[in-house]
C-alpha positions in Angstrom: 30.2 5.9 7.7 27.1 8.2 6.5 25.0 10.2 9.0 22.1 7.6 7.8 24.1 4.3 8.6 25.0 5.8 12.2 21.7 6.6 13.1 20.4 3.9 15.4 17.4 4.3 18.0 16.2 1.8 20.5 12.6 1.7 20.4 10.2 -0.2 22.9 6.4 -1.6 22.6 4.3 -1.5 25.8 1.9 -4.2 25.6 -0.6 -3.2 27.9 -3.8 -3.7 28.9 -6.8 -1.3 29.1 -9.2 -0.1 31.3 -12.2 0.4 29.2 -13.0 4.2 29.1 -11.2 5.1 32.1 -8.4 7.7 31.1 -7.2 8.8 34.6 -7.0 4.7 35.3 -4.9 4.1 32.3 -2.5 7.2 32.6 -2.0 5.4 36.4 -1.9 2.4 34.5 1.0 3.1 31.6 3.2 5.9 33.4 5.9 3.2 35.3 5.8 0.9 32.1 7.0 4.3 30.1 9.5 5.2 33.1 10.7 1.3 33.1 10.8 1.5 29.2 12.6 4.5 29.1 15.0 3.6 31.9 16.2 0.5 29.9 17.3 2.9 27.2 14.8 3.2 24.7 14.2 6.2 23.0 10.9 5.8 21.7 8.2 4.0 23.1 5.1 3.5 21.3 1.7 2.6 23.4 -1.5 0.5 21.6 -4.0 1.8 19.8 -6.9 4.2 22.2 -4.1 3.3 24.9 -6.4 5.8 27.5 -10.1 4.5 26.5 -10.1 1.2 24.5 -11.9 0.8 21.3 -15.0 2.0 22.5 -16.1 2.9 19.3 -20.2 3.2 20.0 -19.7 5.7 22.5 -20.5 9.4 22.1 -18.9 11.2 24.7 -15.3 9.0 24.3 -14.0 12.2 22.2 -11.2 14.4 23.3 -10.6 17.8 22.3 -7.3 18.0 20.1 -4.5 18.3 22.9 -6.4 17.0 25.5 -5.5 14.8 28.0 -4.6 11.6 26.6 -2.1 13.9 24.4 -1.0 15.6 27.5 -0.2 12.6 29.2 1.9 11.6 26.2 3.6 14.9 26.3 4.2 14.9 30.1 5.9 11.6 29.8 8.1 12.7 27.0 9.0 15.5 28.6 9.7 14.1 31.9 12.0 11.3 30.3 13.5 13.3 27.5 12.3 10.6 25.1 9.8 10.1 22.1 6.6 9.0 23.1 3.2 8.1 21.3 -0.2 6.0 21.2 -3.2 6.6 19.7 -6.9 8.6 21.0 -9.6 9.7 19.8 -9.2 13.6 19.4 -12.0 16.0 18.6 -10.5 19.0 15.9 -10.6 22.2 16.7 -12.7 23.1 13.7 -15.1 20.7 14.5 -18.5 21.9 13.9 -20.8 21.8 16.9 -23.6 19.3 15.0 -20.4 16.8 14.0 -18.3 16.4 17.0 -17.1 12.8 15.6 -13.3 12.2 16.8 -10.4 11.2 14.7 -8.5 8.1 16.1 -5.2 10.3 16.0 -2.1 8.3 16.6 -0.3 11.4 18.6 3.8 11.4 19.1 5.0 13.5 21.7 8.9 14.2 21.4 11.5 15.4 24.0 10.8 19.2 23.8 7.2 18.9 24.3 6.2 19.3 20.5 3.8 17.0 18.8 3.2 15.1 16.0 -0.7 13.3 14.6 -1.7 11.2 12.4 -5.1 10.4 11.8 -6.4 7.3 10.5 -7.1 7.0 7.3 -9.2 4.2 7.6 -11.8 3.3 10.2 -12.7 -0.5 10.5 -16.1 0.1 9.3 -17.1 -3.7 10.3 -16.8 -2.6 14.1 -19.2 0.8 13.2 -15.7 3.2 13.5 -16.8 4.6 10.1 -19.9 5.9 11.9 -18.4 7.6 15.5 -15.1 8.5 14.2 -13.9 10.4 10.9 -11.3 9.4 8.9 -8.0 11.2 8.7 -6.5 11.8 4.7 -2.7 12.6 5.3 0.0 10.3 5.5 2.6 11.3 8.8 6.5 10.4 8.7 8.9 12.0 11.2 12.6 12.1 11.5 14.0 11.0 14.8 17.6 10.6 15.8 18.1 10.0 11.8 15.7 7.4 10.9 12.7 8.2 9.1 9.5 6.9 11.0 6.2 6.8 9.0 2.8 6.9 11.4 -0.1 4.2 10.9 -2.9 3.0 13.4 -4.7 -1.1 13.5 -6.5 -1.5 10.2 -4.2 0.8 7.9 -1.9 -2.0 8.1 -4.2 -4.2 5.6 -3.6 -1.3 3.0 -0.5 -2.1 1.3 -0.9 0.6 -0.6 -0.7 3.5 2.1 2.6 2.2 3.5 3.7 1.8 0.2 3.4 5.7 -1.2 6.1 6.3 1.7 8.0 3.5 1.7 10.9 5.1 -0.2 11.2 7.8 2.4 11.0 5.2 6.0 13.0 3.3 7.5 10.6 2.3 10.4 6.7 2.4 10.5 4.8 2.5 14.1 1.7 0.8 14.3 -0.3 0.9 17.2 -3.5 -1.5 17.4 -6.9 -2.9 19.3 -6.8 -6.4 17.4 -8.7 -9.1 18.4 -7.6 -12.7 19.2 -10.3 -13.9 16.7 -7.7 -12.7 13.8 -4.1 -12.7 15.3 -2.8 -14.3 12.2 -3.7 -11.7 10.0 -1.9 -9.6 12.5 1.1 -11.8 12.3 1.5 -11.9 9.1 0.6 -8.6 7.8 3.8 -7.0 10.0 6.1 -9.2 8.5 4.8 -8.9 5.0 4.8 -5.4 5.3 7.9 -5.2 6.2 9.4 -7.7 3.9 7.6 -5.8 1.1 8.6 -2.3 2.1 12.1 -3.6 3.4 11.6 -1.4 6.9 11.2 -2.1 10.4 7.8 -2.4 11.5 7.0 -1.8 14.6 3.4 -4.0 15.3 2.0 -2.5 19.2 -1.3 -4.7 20.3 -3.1 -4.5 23.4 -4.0 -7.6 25.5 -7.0 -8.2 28.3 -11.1 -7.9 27.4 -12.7 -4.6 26.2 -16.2 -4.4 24.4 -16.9 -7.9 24.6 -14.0 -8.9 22.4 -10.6 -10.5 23.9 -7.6 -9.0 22.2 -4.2 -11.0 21.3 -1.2 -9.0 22.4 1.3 -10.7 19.7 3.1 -7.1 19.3 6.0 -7.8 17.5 9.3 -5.7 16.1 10.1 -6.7 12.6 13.8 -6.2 10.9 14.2 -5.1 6.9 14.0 -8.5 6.4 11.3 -10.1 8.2 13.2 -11.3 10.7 12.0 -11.0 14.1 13.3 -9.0 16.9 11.5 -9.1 19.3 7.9 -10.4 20.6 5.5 -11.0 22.9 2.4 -13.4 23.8 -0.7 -12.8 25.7 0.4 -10.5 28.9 1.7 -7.4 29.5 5.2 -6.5 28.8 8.0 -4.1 27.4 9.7 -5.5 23.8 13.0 -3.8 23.5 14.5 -3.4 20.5 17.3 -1.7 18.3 16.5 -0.3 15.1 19.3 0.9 12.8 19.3 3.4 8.9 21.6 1.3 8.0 19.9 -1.9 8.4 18.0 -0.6 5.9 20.2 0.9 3.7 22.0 -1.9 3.1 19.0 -4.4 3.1 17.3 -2.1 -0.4 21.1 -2.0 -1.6 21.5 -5.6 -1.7 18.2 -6.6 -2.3 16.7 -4.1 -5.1 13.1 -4.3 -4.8 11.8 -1.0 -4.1 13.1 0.6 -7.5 11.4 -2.6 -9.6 8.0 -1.6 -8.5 6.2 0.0 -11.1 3.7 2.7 -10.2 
């Protein structure tokens, strides 16, 4: 057996709720739900979407500098549990000039040893005004842990097939962390599994649940195999989804089934 069919990696999905803006309340909030996911083995665990602030997209002040605390959190937790951690916030760059001080919604992963990993959206949901109060990020973010190759995404990427697409060949899992609304849970549905039908990867789909900015959000976070199948899931409270995800799943899945290499461009 290859180095790639061995790895496997547990991964879990907190499926929390949000207290809008409050970071300090949310840290509070998420740190026994990391300690609980990371004492029932997993090895990553992925939080929503603005898992410190909500999607409080109008407000000026919600920026972070880059490292701050929502990334320190993420960090403290890894370290503390010798485990991959990650969610996204909105993070100020350092070069930031001081008449554009416009965050990126950057999903940051925290591993073990305390280094980090961001990736910043590529595209804000202009519908909700992100376009305006946050920039949008241009580079696409895959990491190798334990062996599998996980490829970064945050909410409304996951309507561009194209994005998860020009990596597809080189992930086995994709992490995407949302804020979306009950109004459209079946897009959210449907657009994990098709994604990973189509890319022939786990997906890993991470939605928030409760009320934030006036809009009620779904929960329906999901863990999708090669195939579509379904691995795990949740409803409309909060709650740990526990699931393991294998390289070899999806080795043998794009053996058998030879999509990838028919697609043309």
């Amino acid at each position: 057996m290859t180095a790639e069919e061995e790895a496997t990696l547990r991964v879990a999905a907190i499926q929390h709720d949000i207290v809008w803006s409050d970071r300090e309340a949310n840290f509070a909030r998420l740190a026994p739900m990391v300690a609980a996911a990371a004492g029932s083995g997993a090895r990553l665990i992925v939080l929503t979407e603005t898992f410190s602030t909500g999607f409080a997209v109008d407000d000026p002040d919600l920026g972070e500098p880059e490292g701050g605390p929502s990334s320190q959190f993420l960090q403290a937790q890894a370290t503390e549990h010798g485990v991959w951690v990650g969610g996204s916030c909105p993070e100020v760059p350092i070069d930031a000039p001081d008449d554009d001080r416009r965050p990126y919604n950057s999903f940051v992963l925290a591993a073990p040893g305390g280094a980090v990993h961001r990736y910043r959206k590529i595209h804000p949901f202009t519908q909700a005004g992100e376009d305006r109060w946050f920039r949008a990020g241009t580079d696409l973010v895959s990491v190798n842990i334990g062996g599998l190759r996980v490829s970064l995404f945050v909410c409304y990427d996951l309507r561009f097939a194209d994005e998860l697409w020009r990596v597809a060949r080189d992930t086995d899992l994709y992490l995407v962390p949302a804020n979306w609304p009950e109004s459209r849970r079946l897009h959210w549905t449907a657009l994990l599994q098709a994604r990973a039908i189509e890319n022939q990867a786990y997906v890993v789909g991470v939605n928030r649940v409760g009320e934030g900015g006036g809009l009620r959000y779904c929960g329906d976070s999901r863990i999708v195999d090669p195939s579509g199948e379904l691995l795990a899931t949740a409803a409309h409270g909060e709650s740990i989804l526990l699931a393991d995800v294998a390289a070899g799943r999806v080795a043998e899945t794009r053996d058998r089934f030879r999509f990838l290499p028919d697609r043309r461009g």
